[in-house]
Every structure is written in structure tokens, then in C-alpha cells.
N, C-alpha and C positions, 0 to 999 in steps of 0.2 A: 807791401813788397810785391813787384810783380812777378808772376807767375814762369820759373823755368818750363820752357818749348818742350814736350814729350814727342818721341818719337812715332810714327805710324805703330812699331813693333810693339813699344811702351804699352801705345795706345788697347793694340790686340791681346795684349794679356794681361791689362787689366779689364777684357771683356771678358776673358774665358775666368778671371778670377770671380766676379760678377755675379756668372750666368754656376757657377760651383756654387756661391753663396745661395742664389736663389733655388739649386737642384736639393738643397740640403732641407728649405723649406718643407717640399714635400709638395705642402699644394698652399698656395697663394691670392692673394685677393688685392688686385691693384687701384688702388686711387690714382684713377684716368679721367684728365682733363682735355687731352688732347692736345696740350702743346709739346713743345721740345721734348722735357725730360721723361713727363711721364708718359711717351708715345715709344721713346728709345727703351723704357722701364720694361714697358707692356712687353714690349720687342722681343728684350732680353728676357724677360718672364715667358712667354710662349716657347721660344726656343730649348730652355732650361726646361720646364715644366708640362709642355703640349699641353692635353686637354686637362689639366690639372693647376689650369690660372684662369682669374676668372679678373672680371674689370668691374671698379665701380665706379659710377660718375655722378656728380650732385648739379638737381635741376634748379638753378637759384636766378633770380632777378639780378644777383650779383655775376654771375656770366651769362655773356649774349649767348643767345638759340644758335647761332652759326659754330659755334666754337664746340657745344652739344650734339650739334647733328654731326662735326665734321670726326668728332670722336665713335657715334654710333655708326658712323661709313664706316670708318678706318676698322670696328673691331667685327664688322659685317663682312669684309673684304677677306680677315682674317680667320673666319668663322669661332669668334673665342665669343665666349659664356659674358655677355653684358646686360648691367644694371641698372639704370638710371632711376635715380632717389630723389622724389622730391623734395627739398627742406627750404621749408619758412623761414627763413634766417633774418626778415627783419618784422617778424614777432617776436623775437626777442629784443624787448626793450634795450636791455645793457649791450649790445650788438651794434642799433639803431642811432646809438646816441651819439657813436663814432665814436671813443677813447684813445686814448694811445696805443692801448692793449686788445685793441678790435679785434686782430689778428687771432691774437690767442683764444679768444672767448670764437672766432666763427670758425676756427681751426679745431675747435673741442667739441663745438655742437656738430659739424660736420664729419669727423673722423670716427666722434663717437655713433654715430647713426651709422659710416661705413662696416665699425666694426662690429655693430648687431645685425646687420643683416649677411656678412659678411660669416660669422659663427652659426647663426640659422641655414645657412648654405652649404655649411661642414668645413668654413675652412679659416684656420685656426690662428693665421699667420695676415696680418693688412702689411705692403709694403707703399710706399711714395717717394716721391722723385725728388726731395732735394738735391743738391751734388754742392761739390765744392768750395762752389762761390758763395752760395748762403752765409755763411759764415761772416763776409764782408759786409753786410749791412745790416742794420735793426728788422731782426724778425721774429717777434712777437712768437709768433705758432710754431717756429721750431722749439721753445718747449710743450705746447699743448702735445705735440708729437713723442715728445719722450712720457709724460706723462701717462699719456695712454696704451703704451710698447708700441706703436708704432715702428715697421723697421724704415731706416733708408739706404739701402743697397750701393745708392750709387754713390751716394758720398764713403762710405762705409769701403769703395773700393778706390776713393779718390780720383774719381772722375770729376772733373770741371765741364763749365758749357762748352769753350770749346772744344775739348776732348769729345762730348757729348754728340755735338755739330759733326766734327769728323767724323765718326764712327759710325752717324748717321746717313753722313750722306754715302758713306762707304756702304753703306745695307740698302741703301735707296730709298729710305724713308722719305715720308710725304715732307716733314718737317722739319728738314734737315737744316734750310735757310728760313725755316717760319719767324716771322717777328716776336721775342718775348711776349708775355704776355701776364698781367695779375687782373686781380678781382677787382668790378670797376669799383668799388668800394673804396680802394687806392688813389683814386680822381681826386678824393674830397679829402680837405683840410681836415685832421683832427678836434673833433667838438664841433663840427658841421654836421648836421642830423641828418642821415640818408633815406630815403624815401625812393619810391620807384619810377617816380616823376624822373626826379635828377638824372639817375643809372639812365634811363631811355635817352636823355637827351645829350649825356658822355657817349655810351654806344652808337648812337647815331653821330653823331658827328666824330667820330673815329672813323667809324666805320666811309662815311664819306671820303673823309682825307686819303682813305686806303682805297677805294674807288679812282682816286687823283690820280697814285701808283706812289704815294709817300708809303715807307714801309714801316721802320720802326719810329712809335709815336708814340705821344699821351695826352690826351686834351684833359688837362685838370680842372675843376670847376670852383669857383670862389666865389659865393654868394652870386649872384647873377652874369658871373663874370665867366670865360674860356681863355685858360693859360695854354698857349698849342707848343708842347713840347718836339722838334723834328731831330733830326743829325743833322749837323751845321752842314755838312757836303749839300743839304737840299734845301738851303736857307735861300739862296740864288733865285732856283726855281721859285720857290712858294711866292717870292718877291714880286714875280712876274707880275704886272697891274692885274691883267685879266683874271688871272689863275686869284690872288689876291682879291679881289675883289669879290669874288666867284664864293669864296670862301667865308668872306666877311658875311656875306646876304643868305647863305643857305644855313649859316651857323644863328645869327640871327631870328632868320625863321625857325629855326628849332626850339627857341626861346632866351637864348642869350644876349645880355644886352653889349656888352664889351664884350670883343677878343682882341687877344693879344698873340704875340709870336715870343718866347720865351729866350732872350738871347746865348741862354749858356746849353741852350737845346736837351737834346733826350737825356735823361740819366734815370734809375729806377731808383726808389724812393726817394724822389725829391722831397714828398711831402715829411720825410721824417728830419729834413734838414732845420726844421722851426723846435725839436725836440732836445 
């Protein structure tokens, strides 16, 4: 069912309802990744709470060092209380092995590490940034999240991304127009064993494409192979011989032996489409 259009005003009081839920907290511990939602969360958590919200971030092989530092700028800019955790996450064998239920199982070893250090710190309460849309597609770790009391605020006030987007770029957030983003763990086929070879050479050749000035993307990986997920609006462009070829040789050299251009372009969990 698509989504009735909310009004700017809509928009604003479901911020001030939000940033009530979060004041009622008391004091807070954000799971910060630095994209969209949990950047708007942060947002709304400093505003509600000042120096009585603190940020946690997981340092994992499964997100790139860019995505990491640009969260430790952002909570530096804002002088708020941050953490950065390192977790092993593919020492865990049943992690590693990719399942269908990956999700759930790196969403439980990771939450659950937020919320001990999170308690050690005094503070009683972990929120995260699902919203609305979750709901529409298979995600695993939205139960690891109830399991653990986890809150989610933003769903919980029925904010959607674009609501989220707005509201963003209305405060001037950095990442108001940021491109989605999940864990590259997501690249790879279920029952495809992930290892930190593969993740390097997804991040990297993402990371090239976005170099390009291609914005929302996903290079999936299938056995030696790069699926290149874009928005059909820059099918045109990538087509371009040079640009195209450009891409074919640098992807190449990163160790892939096929790439492909995916014809039905971006959409996020493609890979749960074989489930």
C-alpha cells in the first residue's frame, strides 16, 4: 500500500512527539552508524536529552572505515559522549556462514555488546533507528531488537525515511540526501561464506562507483562475479563506453572476474528475493 503524503506540520509533531518519548528516557545510549536514521535519532536524542545521550558505534570489517570516521566527525562537531566498539563479528562461525538469519544472530551479538557497555556507562535505556519502512521487507534483526528491549523511537512515532529525509534536511543534517546504506554482509548471497577478502573488494568497488558521482548503489558479489545494482535514471550514463569500460577494468583489478549491470537496478534486499 503506498504511503499517504504527511504534511510539513504532520511532519513537526511527530518530531516534538519523538524527542517527548526520548526526554521521558531520562538518559540514552544511541546505536550510531552514521547514516540517515540513526544520524536524525542522534539528532533528536541530543536535542531531547543534551548531555544526557551518549552514541555507540560498532567497529566491524562489515562497515567501511569511511562510514566510521564520518560518524565520529559528526558526534565531534556535536560535542556528545562517543564510543566506538570493536566487534569480531566474523569469529563467530554461525555469522560467517551467511544464513538467512545473519541478521538476527550479527544484530544480537552487536546490540548485545552495545548494551553492556552502554549499562557500564550508567545508562539504562539503548535506542536505534529503525522507522517505518522496516516493516516492508525481511529483516531478520528487527527481532534480535525486541528481544534484547531494545527501543525504536522512530518507528514507535511513525516516522518513515522520507519523513526522516525531510525533517533532515529541515535541521541541516549532513545526511539529509545521504545514500541508504546496510552492512556489506548484504553484497553476498545467503550460504555464501563471508570473509574480509570479499567485504574489501564490495567496499571498494562501491566506493569507486561513488567516486563516479553514482549515488544510490550496491555491487553484490556472486561467487567471483559483481552484480552492479544503480537507479535506472543513471543506466544512460554508466552505458557511456568509456565510463563503462572504466569500470569494467578497475572492478576487474580488484579481483572480480564478471561484472554485470543489473537491469531492474537498485532496490534493497534484493538478495532476500531467492528466499
Amino acid at each position: 500500500m503506498k504511503e499517504k503524503p504527511v504534511s510539513r506540520n504532520e511532519l513537526f509533531v511527530k518530531y516534538d512527539a519523538l524527542k517527548e518519548r526520548l526526554r521521558l528516557l531520562g538518559k540514552a545510549a544511541v546505536a550510531f552508524s552514521g547514516g540517515v536514521d540513526s544520524t536524525f535519532l542522534l539528532y533528536a536524542a541530543h536535542e531531547a536529552l543534551g548531555e544526557n545521550v551518549m552514541a555507540v558505534t560498532a567497529k566491524s570489517c562489515l562497515f567501511p572505515e569511511k562510514e566510521t570516521s564520518e560518524a565520529e566527525d559528526y558526534c565531534s562537531e556535536l560535542g556528545i559522549k562517543h564510543l566506538i566498539l570493536p566487534v569480531d563479528i566474523l569469529s563467530d562461525e554461525d555469522i560467517a556462514d551467511n544464513p538467512a538469519n545473519r541478521c538476527y544472530l550479527c544484530k544480537k551479538k552487536i546490540f548485545g555488546a552495545f548494551l553492556d557497555i552502554a549499562r557500564q556507562e550508567g545508562f539504562s535505556s539503548l535506542v536505534e533507528g529503525s522507522n517505518l519502512d522496516d516493516d516492508n521487507d525481511y529483516r531478520p534483526g528487527r527481532q534480535a531488537v525486541r528481544e534484547l528491549g531494545v527501543l525504536s523511537p522512530l518507528k514507535d512515532a511513525g516516522l518513515s525515511k522520507a519523513g526522516i529525509r525531510e525533517l533532515s534536511e529541515a535541521f541541516g543534517l549532513p545526511t539529509a540526501d545521504k545514500p541508504s546504506f546496510a552492512c556489506l554482509a548484504s553484497r553476498l548471497p545467503y550460504g555464501e561464506k563471508i570473509n574480509e577478502k570479499k567485504l574489501k573488494m564490495i567496499d571498494s568497488a562501491e566506493q569507486y562507483l561513488r567516486s563516479l558521482g553514482f549515488g544510490q548503489l550496491r555491487v553484490r558479489m556472486h561467487g567471483d562475479s559483481a552484480r552492479i545494482e544503480l537507479i535506472p535514471e543513471d543506466f544512460d550514463r554508466f552505458m557511456q563506453n568509456d565510463l563503462r569500460l572504466m569500470v569494467h577494468d578497475r572492478l576487474k583489478h580488484l579481483g572480480f572476474s564478471y561484472i554485470s549491470l543489473d537491469l531492474m537496478g537498485y532496490r534493497t534486499g534484493s538478495m532476500n528475493e531467492t528466499l
